[in-house]
C-alpha positions in Angstrom: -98.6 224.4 148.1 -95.3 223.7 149.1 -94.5 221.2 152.3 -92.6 221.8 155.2 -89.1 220.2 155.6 -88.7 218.3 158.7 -86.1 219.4 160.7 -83.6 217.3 161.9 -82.9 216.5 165.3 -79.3 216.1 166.3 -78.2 215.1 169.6 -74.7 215.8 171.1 -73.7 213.3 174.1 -71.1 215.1 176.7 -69.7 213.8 179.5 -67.0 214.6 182.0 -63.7 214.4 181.0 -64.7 214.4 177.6 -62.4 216.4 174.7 -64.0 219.4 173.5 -62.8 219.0 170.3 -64.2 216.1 169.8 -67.9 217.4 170.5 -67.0 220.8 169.2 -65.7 220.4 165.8 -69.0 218.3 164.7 -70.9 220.6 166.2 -69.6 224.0 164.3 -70.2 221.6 160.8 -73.7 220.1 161.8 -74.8 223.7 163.1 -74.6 225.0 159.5 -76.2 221.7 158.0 -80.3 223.2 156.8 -83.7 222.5 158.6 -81.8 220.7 161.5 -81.8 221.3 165.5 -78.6 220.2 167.7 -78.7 219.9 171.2 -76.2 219.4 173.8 -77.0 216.5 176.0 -76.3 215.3 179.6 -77.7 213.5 182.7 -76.8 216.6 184.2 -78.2 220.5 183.9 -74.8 221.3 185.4 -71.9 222.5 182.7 -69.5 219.8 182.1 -66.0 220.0 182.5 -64.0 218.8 179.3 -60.8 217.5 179.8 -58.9 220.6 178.8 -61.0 222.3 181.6 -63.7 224.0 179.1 -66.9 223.6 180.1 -70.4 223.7 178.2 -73.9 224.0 179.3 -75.9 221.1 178.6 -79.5 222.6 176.7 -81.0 219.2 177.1 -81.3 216.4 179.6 -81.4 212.5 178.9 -85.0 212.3 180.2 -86.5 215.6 178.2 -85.5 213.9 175.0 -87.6 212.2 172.4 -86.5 210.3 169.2 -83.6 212.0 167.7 -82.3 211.5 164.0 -78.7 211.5 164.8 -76.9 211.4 168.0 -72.8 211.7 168.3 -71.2 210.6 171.5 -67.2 212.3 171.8 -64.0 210.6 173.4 -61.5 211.6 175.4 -60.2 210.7 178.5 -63.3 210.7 180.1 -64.5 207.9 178.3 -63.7 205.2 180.7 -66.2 206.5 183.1 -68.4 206.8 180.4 -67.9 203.5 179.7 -69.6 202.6 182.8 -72.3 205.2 183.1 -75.7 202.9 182.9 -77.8 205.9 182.3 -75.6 206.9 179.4 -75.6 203.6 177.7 -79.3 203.4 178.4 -79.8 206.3 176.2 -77.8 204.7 173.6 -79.4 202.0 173.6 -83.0 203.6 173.4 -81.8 205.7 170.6 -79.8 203.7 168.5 -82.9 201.6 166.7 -85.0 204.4 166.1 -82.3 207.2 164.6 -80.7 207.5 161.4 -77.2 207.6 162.4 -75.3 207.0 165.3 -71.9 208.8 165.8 -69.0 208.5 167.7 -65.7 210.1 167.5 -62.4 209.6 168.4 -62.5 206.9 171.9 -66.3 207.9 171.5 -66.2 204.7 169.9 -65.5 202.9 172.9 -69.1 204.1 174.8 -70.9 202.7 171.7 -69.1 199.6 172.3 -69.8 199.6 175.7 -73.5 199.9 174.9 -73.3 197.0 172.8 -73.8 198.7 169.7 -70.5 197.8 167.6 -70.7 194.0 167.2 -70.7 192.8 163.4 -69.8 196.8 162.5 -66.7 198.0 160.4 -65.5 201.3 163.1 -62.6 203.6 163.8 -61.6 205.0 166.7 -58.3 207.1 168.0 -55.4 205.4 166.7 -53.9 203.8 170.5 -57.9 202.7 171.1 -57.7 200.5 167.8 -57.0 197.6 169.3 -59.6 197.5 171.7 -62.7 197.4 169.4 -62.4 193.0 168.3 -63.3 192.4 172.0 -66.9 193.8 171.4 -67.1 192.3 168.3 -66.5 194.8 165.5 -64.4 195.3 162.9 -61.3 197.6 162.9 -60.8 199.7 159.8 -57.9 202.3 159.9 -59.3 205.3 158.1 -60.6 208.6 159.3 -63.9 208.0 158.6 -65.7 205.0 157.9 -69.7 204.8 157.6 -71.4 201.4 158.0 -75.2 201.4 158.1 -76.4 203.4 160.7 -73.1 203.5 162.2 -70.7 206.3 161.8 -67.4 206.7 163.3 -64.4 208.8 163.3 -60.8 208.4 164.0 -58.9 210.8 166.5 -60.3 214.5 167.4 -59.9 216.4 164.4 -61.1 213.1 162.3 -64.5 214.8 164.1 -64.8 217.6 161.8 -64.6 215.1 158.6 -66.8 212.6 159.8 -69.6 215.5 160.1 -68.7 216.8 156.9 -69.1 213.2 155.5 -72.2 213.1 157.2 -73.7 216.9 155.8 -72.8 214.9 152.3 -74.6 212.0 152.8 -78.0 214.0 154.5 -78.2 217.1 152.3 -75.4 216.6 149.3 -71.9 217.2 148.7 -72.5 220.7 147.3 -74.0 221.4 151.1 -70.9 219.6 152.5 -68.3 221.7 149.8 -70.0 225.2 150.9 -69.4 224.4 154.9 -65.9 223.4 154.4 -65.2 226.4 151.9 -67.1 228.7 154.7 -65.2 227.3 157.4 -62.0 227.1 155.7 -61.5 223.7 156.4 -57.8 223.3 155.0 -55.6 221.5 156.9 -51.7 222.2 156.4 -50.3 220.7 159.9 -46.9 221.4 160.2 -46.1 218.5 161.8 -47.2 214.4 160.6 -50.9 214.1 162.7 -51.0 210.7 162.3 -48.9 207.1 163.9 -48.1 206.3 160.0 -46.7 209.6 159.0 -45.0 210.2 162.3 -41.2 209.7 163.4 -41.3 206.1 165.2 -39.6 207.7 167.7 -42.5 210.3 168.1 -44.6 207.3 168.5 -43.4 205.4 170.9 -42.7 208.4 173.3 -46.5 208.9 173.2 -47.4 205.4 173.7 -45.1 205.4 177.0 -47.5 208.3 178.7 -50.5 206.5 178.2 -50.2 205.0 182.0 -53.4 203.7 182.5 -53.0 201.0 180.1 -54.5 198.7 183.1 -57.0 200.4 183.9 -58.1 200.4 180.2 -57.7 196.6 180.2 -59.9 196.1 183.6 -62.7 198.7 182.1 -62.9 196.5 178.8 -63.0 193.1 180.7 -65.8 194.4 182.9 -67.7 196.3 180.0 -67.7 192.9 177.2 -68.4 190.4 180.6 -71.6 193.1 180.5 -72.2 192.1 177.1 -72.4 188.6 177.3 
């Protein structure tokens, strides 16, 4: 007689303003992972808005959930008022000691910090949020991916889809994780440098000047690591 696999439960964290990508790309990996359940998340039964004005309908709220084995919070934008959502970071917070693996992609990694769930951790984030992560305590590492303990973060949007193929290698293999990619087709060719060390410096910079609310980034930190302490 033969026992039953336990199905994973995987939890998917939206918010307002959030990129869809970011939520999105993880989601279309994890999705094909076997014996496991996602679920889109929110304080809210309402659909939320994304920053590129998709929005999704949550299938699960914050209070009807029990213990999940992985949950993955996106960035984006939005992740500033995210940052100070208590009832967000509450569920974090609850979740975090009881799952396998916590995720966070691109400035996802931002409401983990926010939580308090970062310090004496090795994480990534989006490339202009890099910076930001010694305040709560952790440990900047520029790569795409980086996995420590039952932390697991990503670098910028598209770094999503490889940190849940990372994750698909680590749960059920890396023949699992090679069939997904191979089904999805996963085979990046930009043709244009995706990332600040490949790019044309002048490229750079030019980005770096339209992110305007460097303030209000520096006055959401300050408020969120005084939390902390």
């Amino acid at each position: 007689m033969s026992l039953a696999v336990p199905i994973l439960e995987i939890g998917f964290v939206m918010f307002p303003g959030m990129t869809q990508l970011d939520l999105t790309g993880p989601w279309e990996v994890l999705t094909r992972l076997p014996n496991s359940r996602c679920h889109l998340l929110s304080d809210d039964p309402a659909p939320v808005r994304s920053a590129s004005g998709m929005s999704i309908v949550p299938t699960m709220g914050f209070d009807e959930c029990g213990k999940l084995d992985i949950v993955l919070i996106p960035g984006g934008p939005g992740h500033l008022e995210a940052m100070q959502d208590d009832q967000l970071l509450t569920f974090l917070r609850k979740q975090q000691p009881s799952c396998q693996y916590l995720m966070a992609a691109c400035t996802g990694t931002l409401i983990v910090a926010a939580a308090g769930l970062v310090r004496g951790y090795k994480c990534t984030t989006h490339w202009t949020a890099m910076d930001r992560l010694a305040a709560y305590g952790a440990t900047s590492v520029n790569q795409r991916v980086v996995f420590d303990r039952t932390l697991a973060t990503g670098g910028g949007v598209t770094a999503g889809i490889d940190l849940a193929l990372a994750m698909v290698s680590t749960l059920a293999g890396e023949d699992a994780a090679r069939k997904i990619c191979l089904m999805m087709e996963y085979a990046p060719e930009p043709p244009f440098p995706g990332s600040p060390q490949s790019a044309d410096p002048s490229t750079v910079k030019a980005l770096q000047a339209t992110i305007a609310i460097a303030r209000q980034i520096e006055t959401i930190d300050a408020a969120a690591v005084a939390k902390l302490e």
